[in-house]
C-alpha positions as CSV (number, residue, x, y, z in Angstrom):
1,X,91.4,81.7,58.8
2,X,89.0,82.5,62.1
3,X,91.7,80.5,63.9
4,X,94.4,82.7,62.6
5,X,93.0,86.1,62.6
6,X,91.9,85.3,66.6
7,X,95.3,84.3,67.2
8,X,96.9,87.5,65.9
9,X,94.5,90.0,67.8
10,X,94.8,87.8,71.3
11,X,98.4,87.6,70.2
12,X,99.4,91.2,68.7
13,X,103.5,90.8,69.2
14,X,103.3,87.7,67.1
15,X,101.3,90.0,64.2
16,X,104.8,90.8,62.7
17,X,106.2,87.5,63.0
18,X,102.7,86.0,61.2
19,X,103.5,88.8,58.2
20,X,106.8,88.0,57.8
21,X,106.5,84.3,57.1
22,X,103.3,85.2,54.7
23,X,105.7,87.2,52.8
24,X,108.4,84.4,52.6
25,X,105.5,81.8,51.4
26,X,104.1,84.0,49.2
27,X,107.4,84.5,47.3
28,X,108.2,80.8,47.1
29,X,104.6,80.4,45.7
30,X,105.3,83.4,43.3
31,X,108.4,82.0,42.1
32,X,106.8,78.4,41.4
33,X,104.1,79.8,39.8
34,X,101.0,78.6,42.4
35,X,98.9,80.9,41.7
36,X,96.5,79.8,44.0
37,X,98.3,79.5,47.2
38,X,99.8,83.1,46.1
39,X,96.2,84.1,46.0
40,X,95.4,82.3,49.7
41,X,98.0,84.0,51.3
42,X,97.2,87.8,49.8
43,X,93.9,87.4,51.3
44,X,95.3,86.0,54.7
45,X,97.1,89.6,54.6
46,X,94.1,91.8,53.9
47,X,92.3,89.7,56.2
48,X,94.4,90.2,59.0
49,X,94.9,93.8,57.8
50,X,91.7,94.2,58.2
51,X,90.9,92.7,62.0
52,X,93.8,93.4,63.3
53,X,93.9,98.1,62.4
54,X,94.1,98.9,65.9
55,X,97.0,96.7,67.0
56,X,100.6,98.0,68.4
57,X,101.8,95.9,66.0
58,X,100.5,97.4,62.9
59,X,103.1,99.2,61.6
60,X,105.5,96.9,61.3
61,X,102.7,94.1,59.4
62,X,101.9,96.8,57.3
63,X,105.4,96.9,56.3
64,X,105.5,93.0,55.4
65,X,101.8,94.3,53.6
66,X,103.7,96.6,51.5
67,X,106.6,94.5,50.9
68,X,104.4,91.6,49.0
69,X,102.3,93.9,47.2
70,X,105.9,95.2,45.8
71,X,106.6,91.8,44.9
72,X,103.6,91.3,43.1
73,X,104.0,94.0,41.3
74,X,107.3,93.2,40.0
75,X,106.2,90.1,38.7
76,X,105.3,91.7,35.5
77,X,102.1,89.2,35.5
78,X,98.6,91.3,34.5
79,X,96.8,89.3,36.9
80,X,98.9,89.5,39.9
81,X,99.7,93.5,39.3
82,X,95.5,93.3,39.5
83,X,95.7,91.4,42.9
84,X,98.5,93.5,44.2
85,X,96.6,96.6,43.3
86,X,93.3,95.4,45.0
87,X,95.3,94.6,48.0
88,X,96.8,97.9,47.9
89,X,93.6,99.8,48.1
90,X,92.5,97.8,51.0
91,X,95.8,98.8,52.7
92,X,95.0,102.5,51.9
93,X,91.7,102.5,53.5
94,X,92.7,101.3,56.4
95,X,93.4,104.1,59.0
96,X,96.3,103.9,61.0
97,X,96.6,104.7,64.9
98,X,100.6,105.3,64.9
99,X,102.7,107.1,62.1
100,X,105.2,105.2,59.8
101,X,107.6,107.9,59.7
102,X,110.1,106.1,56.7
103,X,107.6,104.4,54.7
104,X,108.0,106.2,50.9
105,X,105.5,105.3,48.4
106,X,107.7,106.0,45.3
107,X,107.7,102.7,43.5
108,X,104.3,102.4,44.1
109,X,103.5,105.7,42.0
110,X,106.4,104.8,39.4
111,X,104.8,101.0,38.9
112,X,101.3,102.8,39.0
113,X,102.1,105.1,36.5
114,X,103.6,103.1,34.3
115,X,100.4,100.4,34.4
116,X,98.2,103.3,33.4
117,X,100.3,103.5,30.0
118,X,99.5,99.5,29.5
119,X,98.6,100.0,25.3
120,X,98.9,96.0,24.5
121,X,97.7,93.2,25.0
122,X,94.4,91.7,26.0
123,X,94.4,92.9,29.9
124,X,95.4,96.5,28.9
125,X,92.4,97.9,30.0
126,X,92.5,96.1,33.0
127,X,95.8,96.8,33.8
128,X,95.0,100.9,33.6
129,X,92.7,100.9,35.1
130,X,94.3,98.7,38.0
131,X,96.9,101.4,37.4
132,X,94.3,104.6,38.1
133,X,92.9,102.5,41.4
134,X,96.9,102.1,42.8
135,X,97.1,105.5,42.0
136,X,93.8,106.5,43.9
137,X,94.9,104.7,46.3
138,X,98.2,106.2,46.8
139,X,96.5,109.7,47.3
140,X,94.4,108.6,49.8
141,X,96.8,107.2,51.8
142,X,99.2,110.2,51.5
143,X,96.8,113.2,52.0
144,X,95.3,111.5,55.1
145,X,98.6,111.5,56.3
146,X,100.2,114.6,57.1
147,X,103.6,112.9,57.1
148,X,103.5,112.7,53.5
149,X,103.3,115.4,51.9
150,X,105.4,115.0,49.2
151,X,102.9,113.6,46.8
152,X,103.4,117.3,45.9
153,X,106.2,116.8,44.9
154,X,107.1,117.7,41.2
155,X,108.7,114.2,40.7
156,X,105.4,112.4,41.9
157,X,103.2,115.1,40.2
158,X,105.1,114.5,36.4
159,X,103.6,110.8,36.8
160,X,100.5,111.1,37.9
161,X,98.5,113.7,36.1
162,X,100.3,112.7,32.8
163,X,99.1,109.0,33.6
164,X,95.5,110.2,34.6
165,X,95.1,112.8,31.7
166,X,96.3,109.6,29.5
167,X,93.3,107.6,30.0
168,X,91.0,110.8,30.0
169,X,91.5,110.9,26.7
170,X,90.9,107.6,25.4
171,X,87.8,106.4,24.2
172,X,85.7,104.3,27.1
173,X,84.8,101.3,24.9
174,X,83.3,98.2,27.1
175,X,86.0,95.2,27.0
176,X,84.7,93.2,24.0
177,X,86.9,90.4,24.9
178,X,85.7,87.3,26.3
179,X,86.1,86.1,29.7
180,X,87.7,82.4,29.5
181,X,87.5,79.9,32.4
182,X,90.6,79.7,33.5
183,X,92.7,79.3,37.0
184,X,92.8,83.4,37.4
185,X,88.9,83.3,37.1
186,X,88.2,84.5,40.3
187,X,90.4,87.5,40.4
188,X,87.8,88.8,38.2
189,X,85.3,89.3,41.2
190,X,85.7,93.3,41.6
191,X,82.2,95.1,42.3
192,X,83.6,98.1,40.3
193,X,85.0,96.2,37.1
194,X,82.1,97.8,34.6
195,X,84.1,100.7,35.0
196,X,86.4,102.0,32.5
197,X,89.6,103.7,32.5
198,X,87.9,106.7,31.3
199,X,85.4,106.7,34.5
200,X,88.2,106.2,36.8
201,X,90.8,108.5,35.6
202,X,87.8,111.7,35.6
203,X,87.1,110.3,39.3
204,X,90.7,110.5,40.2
205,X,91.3,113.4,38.6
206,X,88.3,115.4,40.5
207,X,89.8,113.5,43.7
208,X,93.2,115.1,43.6
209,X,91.8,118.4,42.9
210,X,89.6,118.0,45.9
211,X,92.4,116.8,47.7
212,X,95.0,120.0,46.8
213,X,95.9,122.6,48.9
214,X,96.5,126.2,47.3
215,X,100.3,125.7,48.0
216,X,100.0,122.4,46.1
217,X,97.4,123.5,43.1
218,X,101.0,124.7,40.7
219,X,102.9,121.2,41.1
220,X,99.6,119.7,39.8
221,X,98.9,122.7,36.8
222,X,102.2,122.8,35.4
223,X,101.8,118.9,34.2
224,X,98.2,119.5,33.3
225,X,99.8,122.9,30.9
226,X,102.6,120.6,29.8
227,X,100.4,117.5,28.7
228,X,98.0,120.1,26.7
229,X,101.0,121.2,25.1
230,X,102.2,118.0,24.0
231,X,99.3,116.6,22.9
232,X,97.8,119.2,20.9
233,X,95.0,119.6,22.5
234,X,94.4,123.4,22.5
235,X,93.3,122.7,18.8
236,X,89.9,123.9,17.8
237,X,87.6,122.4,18.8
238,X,89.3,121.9,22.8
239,X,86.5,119.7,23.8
240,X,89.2,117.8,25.9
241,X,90.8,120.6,27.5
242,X,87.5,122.4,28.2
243,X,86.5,118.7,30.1
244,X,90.0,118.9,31.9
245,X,89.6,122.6,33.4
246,X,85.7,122.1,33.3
247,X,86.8,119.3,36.0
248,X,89.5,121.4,37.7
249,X,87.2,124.4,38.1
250,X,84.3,122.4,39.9
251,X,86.6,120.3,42.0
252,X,88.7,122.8,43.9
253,X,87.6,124.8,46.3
254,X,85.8,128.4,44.9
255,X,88.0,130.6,46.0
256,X,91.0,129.3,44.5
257,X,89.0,129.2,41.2
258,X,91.0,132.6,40.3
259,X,94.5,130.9,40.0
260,X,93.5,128.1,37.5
261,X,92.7,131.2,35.5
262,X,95.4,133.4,36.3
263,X,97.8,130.5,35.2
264,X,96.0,129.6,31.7
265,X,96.5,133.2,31.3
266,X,100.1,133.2,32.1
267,X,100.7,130.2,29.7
268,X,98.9,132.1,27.1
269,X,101.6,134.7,28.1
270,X,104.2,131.8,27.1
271,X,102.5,131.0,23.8
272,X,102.1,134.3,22.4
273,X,104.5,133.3,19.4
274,X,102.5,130.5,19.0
275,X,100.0,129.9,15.9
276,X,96.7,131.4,16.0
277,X,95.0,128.0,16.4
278,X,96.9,127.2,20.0
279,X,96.3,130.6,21.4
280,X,92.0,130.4,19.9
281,X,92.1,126.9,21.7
282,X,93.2,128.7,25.1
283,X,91.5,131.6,24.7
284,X,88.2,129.1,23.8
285,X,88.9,127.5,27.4
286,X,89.1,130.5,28.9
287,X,85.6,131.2,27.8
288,X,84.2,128.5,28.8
289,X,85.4,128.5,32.5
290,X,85.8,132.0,33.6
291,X,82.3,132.2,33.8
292,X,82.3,129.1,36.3
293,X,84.8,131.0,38.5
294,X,82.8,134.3,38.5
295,X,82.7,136.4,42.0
296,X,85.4,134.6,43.3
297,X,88.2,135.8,41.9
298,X,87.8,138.8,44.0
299,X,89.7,141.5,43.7
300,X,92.0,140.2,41.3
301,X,88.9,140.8,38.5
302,X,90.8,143.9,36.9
303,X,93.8,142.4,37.3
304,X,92.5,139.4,34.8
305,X,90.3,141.4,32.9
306,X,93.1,143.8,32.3
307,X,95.3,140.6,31.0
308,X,93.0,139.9,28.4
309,X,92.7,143.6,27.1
310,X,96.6,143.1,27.1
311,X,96.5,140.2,24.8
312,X,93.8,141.6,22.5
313,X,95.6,144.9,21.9
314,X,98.8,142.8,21.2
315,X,96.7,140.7,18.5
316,X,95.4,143.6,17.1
317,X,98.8,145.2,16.7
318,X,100.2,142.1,15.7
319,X,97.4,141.8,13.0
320,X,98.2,145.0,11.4
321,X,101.8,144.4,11.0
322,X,103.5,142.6,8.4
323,X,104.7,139.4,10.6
324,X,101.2,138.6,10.7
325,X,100.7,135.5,7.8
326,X,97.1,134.7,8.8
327,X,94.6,137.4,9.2
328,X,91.6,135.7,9.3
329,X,93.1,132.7,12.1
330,X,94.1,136.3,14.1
331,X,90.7,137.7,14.0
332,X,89.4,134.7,15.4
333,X,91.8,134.7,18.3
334,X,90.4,138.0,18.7
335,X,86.8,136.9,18.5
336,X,87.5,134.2,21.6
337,X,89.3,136.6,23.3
338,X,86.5,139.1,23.1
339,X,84.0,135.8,23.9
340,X,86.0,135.2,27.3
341,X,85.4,138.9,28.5
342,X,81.8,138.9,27.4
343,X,81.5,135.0,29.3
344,X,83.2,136.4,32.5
345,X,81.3,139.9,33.2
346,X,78.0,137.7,32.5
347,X,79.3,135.9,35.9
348,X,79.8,139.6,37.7
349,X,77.3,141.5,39.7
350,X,76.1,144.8,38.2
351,X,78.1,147.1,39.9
352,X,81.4,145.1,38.7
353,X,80.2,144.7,35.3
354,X,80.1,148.4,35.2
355,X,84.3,148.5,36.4
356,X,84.9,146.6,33.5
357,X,83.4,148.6,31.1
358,X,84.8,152.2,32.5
359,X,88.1,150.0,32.6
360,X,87.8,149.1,28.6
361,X,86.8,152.9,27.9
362,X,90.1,153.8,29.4
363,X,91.7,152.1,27.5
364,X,89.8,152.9,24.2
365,X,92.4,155.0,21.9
366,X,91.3,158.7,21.3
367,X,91.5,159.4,17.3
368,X,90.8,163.1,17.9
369,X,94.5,163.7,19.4
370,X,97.8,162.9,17.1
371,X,98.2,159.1,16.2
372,X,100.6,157.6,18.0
373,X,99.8,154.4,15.9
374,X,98.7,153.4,12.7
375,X,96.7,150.7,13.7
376,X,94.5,152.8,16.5
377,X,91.6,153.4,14.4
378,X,91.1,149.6,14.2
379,X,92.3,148.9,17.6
380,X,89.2,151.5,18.8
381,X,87.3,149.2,16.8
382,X,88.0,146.0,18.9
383,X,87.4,147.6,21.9
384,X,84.0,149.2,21.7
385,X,83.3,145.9,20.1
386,X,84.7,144.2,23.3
387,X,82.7,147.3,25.4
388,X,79.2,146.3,23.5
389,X,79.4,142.6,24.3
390,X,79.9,143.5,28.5
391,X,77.2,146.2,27.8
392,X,74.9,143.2,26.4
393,X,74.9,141.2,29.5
394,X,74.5,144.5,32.0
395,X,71.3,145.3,30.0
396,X,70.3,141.9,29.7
């Protein structure tokens, strides 16, 4: 291998040639099942992957580099997806001197995504989370590149989160199953294999919202909205979704904080038809991370405080009208509702805490002029209710 890897670096127009023929022996292997000469040859590639980053003729191997990990993969075989993906993430941590300006990554996120919904047999836990480290990888490789920015992309974006958000949600349990000698043994060698798909899917989720731009943070929400949606997980208790946005909020930057919140806001817009439980489980969320986002929302701070007097006036008309069929579920959207704006002036600086609280009196119906709705009385109610729990945390 010394031999070969010298040869290609004194030797760097022969680098393509040397991929090329890999490729073609690897597929003959791959087709007559010799695993172990398949093996051989992938770590001939990532060998000479390796040695050989800064050579003119790196483009063009990486190309042969791609095209056997894509054979690997379509193999349909748990332990050679496994090798293709560990071969993969070598290639995307390699940093390229020249830009490939055709290579598309598609397939790769398609057969990545669809690894990370592996729900049978004995390697499906291995298989995600092979699925979540192509995926990873895949990210990298795009974001350091700025001729790929089309991870952004809605299409890509509909794959990956769901797939992520997928193995979020499972329960980490160790692989009970045990480890039999067999010829595959030694693709077992991966320093990182005590981690679960749980682990790796919060790491890549916090990764790709460290990684997004504010002109990319929508294409990655709307699946994240979508997915909650689907799932039911805006049920009482949202322990999930609170993890999710919990994650969110901490991994973007601070002063793009405001628009996770402005668009759970909007989507509670969306579902204001919805039952009470789905609009308490947002609201609940709410609570739990406007107080993360605090001073930097800026001067969008009565503009969101504002939106939640909105949809507590609505509930409270709602409440007293005859559409309403729950009561109590409506008082409790109410109660989480008032929660969130307690949570998020407890963030706020004196002086702004004192904004929101002129801001609620204005809006506090006066009972000594003609009603102009039945409901006012109790709607003054809420709201010097919602005025004594912002009052709590300026005294406090």
């Amino acid at each position: 291998m010394q031999k070969l890897i010298f040869y290609a670096i004194s030797h760097p127009e022969k680098l393509e040639r040397i991929g090329e023929y890999l490729v073609l022996r690897m597929g003959r292997d791959l087709g007559r099942m010799r695993y172990v000469q398949v093996k051989i040859a992938v770590e001939a590639m990532d060998q000479l992957l390796q040695s050989c980053h800064s050579s003119p003729s790196l483009p063009q191997f990486s190309e042969n580099h791609l095209k056997m990990v894509q054979k690997l993969l379509e193999s349909n075989q748990p332990r050679m997806e496994q090798l293709a993906t560990d071969s993969f993430v070598t290639f995307s941590n390699i940093e390229e001197s020249s830009p490939s300006y055709h290579r598309q990554y598609d397939f790769f996120i398609s057969k990545f995504s669809q690894m990370c919904h592996a729900t049978y047999g004995e390697d499906s836990r291995k298989i995600r989370s092979a699925g979540l480290k192509g995926l990873r990888g895949v990210v990298w490789k795009s974001v350091t590149d700025d001729l790929h920015p089309n991870i952004w992309e809605k299409q890509h974006m509909d794959k990956i989160v769901p797939s992520i958000l997928f193995n979020l949600q499972e329960p980490d349990q160790a692989d009970e199953s045990s480890k039999t000698t067999t010829l595959f043994s030694s693709f077992d060698d991966d320093p990182n294999r005590e981690e679960g798909p749980k682990t790796l899917s919060d790491r890549c989720l916090r990764e790709l919202m460290g990684k997004a731009s504010f002109g990319s943070l929508r294409a990655v929400m709307e699946p994240v909205l979508k997915h909650m949606d689907l799932h039911a997980h805006w049920k009482p208790p949202p322990v999930f979704a609170i993890h999710v946005f919990k994650a969110i909020i901490y991994s973007i930057q601070s002063q793009n904080s405001y628009f996770v919140i402005q668009e759970l806001i909007n989507h509670l817009d969306s579902m204001s038809t919805a039952d009470a439980v789905i609009r308490i489980g947002i609201a609940t969320v709410l609570s739990n991370i406007v107080s993360i986002a605090g001073t930097s929302i800026g001067p969008l701070l009565l503009s969101i405080f504002n939106s939640l007097l909105k949809h507590l006036r609505t509930s409270v008309d709602f409440e007293r009208s005859e559409k309403c069929k729950d009561s109590e579920a409506e008082k409790m959207y109410q109660e989480a509702l008032i929660n969130a704006m307690g949570d998020f002036a407890n963030a706020l600086p004196d002086y702004q805490k004192v904004e929101m609280m002129m801001f609620t009196v204005g809006n506090i119906p006066n009972l000594e002029e003609k009603r102009v709705k039945q409901g006012d009385e109790f709607l003054q109610h809420v709201l010097v209710k919602t005025l004594l729990k912002v009052s709590v945390f300026l005294l406090t």
